[in-house]
C-alpha positions in Angstrom: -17.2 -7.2 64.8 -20.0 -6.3 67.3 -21.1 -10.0 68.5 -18.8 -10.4 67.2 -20.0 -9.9 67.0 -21.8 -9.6 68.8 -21.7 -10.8 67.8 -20.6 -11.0 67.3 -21.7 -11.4 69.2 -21.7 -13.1 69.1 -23.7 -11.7 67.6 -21.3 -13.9 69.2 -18.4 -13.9 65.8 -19.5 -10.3 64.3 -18.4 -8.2 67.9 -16.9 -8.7 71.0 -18.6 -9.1 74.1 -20.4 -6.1 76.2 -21.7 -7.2 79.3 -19.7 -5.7 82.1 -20.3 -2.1 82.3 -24.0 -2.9 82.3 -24.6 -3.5 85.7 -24.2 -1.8 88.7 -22.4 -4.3 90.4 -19.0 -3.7 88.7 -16.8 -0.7 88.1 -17.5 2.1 85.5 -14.5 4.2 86.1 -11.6 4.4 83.5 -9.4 2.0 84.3 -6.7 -1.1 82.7 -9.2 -3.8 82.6 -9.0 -7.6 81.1 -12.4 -9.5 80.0 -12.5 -13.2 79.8 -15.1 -14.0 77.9 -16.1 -17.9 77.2 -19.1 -19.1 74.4 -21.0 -22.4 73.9 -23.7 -22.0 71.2 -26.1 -24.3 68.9 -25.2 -23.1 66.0 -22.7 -20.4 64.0 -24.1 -17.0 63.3 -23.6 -14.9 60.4 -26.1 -11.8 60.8 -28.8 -14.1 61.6 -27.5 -17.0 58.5 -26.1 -20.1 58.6 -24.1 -22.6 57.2 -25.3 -25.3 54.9 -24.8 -27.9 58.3 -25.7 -27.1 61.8 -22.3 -26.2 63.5 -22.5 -26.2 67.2 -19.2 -24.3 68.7 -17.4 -23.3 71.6 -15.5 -19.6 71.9 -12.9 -17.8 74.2 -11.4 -14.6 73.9 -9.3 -12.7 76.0 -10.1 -8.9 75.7 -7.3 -5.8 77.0 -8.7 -2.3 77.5 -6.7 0.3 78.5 -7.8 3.1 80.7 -7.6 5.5 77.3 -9.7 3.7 75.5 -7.7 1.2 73.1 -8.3 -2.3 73.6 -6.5 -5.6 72.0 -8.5 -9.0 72.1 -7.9 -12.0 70.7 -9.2 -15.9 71.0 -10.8 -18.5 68.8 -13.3 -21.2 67.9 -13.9 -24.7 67.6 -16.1 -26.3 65.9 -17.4 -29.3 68.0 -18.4 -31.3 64.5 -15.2 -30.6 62.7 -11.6 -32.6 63.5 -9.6 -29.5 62.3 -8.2 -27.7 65.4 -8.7 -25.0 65.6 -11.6 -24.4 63.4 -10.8 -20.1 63.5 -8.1 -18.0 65.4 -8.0 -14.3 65.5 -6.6 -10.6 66.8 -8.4 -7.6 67.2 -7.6 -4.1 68.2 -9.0 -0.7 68.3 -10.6 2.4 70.5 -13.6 2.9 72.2 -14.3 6.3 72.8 -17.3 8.1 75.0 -18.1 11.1 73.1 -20.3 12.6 75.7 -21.9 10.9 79.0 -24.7 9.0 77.0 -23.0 8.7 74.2 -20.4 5.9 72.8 -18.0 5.2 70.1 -16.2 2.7 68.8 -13.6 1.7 65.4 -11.8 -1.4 65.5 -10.0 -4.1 63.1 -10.5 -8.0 63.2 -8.2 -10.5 61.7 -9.2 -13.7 61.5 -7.5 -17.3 60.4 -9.8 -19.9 59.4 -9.1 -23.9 59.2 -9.1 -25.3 55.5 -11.6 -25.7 53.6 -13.7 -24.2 56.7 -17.5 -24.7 56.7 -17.9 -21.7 57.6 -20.2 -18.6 55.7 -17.7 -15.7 56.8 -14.2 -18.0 55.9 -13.6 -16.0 52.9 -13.7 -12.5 54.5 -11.3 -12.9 57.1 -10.7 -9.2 57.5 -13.3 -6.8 59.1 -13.5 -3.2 59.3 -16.2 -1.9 62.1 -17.4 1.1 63.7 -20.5 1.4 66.0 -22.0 4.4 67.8 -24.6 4.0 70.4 -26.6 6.1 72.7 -28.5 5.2 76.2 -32.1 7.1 76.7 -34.7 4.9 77.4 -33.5 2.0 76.0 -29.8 1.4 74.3 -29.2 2.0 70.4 -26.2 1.1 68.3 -25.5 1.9 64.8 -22.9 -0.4 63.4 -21.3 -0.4 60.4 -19.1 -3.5 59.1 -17.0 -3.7 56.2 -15.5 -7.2 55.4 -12.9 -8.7 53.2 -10.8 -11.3 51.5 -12.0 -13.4 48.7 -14.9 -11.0 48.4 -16.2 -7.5 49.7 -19.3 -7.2 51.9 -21.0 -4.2 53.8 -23.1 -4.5 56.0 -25.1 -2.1 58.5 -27.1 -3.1 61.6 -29.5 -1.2 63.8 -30.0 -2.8 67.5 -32.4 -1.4 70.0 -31.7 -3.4 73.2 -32.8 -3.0 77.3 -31.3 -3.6 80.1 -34.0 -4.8 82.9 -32.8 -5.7 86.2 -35.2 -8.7 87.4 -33.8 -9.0 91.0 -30.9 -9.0 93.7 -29.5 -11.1 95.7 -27.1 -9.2 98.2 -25.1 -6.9 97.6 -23.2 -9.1 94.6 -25.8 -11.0 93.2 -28.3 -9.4 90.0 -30.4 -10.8 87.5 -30.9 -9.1 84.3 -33.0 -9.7 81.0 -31.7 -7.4 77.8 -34.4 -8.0 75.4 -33.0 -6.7 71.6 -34.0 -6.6 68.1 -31.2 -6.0 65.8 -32.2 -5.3 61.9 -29.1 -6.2 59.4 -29.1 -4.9 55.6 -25.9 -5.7 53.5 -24.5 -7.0 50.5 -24.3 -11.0 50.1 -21.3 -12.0 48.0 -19.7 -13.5 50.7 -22.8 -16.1 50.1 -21.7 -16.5 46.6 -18.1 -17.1 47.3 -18.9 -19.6 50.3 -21.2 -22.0 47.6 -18.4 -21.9 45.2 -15.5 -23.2 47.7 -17.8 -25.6 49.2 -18.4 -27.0 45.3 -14.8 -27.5 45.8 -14.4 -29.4 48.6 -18.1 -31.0 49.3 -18.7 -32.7 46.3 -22.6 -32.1 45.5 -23.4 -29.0 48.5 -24.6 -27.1 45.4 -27.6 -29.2 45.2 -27.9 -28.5 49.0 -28.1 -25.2 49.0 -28.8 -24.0 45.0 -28.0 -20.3 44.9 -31.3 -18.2 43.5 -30.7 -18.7 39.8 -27.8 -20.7 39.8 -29.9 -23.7 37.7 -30.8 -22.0 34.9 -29.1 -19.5 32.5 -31.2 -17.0 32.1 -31.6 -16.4 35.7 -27.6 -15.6 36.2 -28.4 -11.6 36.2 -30.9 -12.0 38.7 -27.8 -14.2 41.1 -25.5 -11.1 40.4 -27.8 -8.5 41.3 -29.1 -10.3 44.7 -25.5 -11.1 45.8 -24.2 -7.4 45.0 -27.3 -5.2 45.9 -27.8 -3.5 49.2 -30.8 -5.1 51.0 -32.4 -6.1 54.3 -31.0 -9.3 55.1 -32.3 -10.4 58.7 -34.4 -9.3 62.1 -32.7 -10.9 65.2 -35.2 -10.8 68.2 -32.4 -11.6 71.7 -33.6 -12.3 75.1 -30.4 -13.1 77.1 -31.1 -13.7 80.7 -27.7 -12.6 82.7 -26.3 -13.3 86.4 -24.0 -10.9 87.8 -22.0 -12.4 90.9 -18.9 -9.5 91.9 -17.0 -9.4 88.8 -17.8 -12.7 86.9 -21.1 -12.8 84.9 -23.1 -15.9 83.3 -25.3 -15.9 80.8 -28.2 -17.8 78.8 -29.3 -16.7 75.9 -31.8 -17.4 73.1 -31.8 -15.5 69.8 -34.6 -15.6 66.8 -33.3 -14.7 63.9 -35.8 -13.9 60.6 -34.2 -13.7 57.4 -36.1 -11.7 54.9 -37.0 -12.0 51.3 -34.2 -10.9 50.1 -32.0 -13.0 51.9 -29.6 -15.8 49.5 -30.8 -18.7 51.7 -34.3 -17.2 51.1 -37.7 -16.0 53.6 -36.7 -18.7 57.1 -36.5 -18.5 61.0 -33.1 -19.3 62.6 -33.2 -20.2 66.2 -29.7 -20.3 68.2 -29.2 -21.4 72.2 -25.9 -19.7 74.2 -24.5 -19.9 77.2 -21.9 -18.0 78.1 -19.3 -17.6 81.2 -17.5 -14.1 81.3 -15.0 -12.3 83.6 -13.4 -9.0 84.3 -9.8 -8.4 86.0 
């Protein structure tokens, strides 16, 4: 997942983390590198949804590229209202390849293990397939492309557009950046389906919370099936991370805007979420 992921993230949970490499005050050559990366956020993130409850988190992973491209990562997250610990553990591995100067690629796998009866919207796919490509002209695209599984199957497809602007220097070791993004999601939504019906389970009463479109009345159920299985436009996510570069550890604050659309399960709503994030390369 391209935060996570990505994003996901973050998109802190959907991809993992992409700073370094984006400034000119580390290496780009190919080499053995290790990213620590290290996440404290408002809320969890699910291509711009969230849970029924606001979940503030913490993150760390702990990223291995090689100089060939294949990398292995793998960390975890805690939710900082649930006892559980901890609230999701996972591994990732896959390649990263530059298929020309300006132009990236990347296919990786993401296994996840979530906490019981997890809170959670993405707890019953814990598997994810995803590949991105991306190009730098004038500004940075990525085309991502995420398949995940478990208790249900979801596809989903995301098109960021993102620049990196450097605001100043400090020396020779100290940079300021802005990366103003907008990433558009589209995708399937019977994760959303599967979520309301475990949280029946264990939350006595959440369905009254959060109804699913046509859950209350029977001669809506076609309309529940089609909107959870249908490919549609799910969410615009507007990012303005603000990032400071000292040698080879970076920090980061970040605000993100996510707009779900119409067509959304949790229906036409804003999502704000507040980051801030500590990151370092070996």
């Amino acid at each position: 997942m391209r935060n996570s992921s990505a994003l996901l993230v973050f998109l802190l949970f959907t991809t993992p983390l992409f700073l370094f490499g984006q400034s000119d005050t580390l290496s780009t050559k190919k080499e053995n590198t290790v990213t620590l990366s290290s996440v404290v956020s408002s809320n969890a993130n699910y291509y711009g949804q969230t849970a029924a409850e606001t979940l503030p988190f913490t993150y760390v992973d702990v990223k291995l590229r090689t100089s060939w491209g294949w990398y292995v990562s793998g960390g975890g997250y805690q939710l900082l209202k649930e006892n559980n610990f901890p609230s999701e553990l996972h591994l990732s591995s896959g390649f990263e390849y530059n298929l020309s100067p300006k132009v990236d690629f990347e296919v990786g796998y993401t296994r996840s293990f979530y906490s019981k009866a997890s809170p959670l919207l993405q707890a019953s796919n814990p598997n994810s397939l995803s590949s991105t490509i991306g190009a730098d002209h004038l500004f940075r695209t990525a085309l991502t492309a995420d398949y995940n599984f478990g208790h249900s199957e979801d596809v989903f497809i995301s098109l960021e557009n993102s620049k990196n602007i450097l605001v100043t220097k400090l020396g020779a070791k100290n940079t300021f950046y802005i990366k103003p993004g907008i990433n558009i999601v589209a995708g399937t939504q019977r994760f959303y389906n599967t979520y309301i019906e475990e949280r029946k389970q264990w939350v006595g009463g959440l369905d009254k919370l959060l109804p699913f479109p046509g859950e209350e009345k029977e001669p809506q159920t076609t309309e529940t099936t089609t909107l959870s299985t249908d490919f549609s436009l799910l969410s615009y996510n507007f990012n303005l991370p603000l990032i400071f570069y000292h040698g080879k550890g970076a920090v980061m604050l970040s605000y993100q805007l996510s707009v779900l659309s119409k067509q959304s399960a949790q229906g036409n709503r804003p999502n704000s979420f507040f980051s801030l994030g500590y990151f370092y390369q070996l």
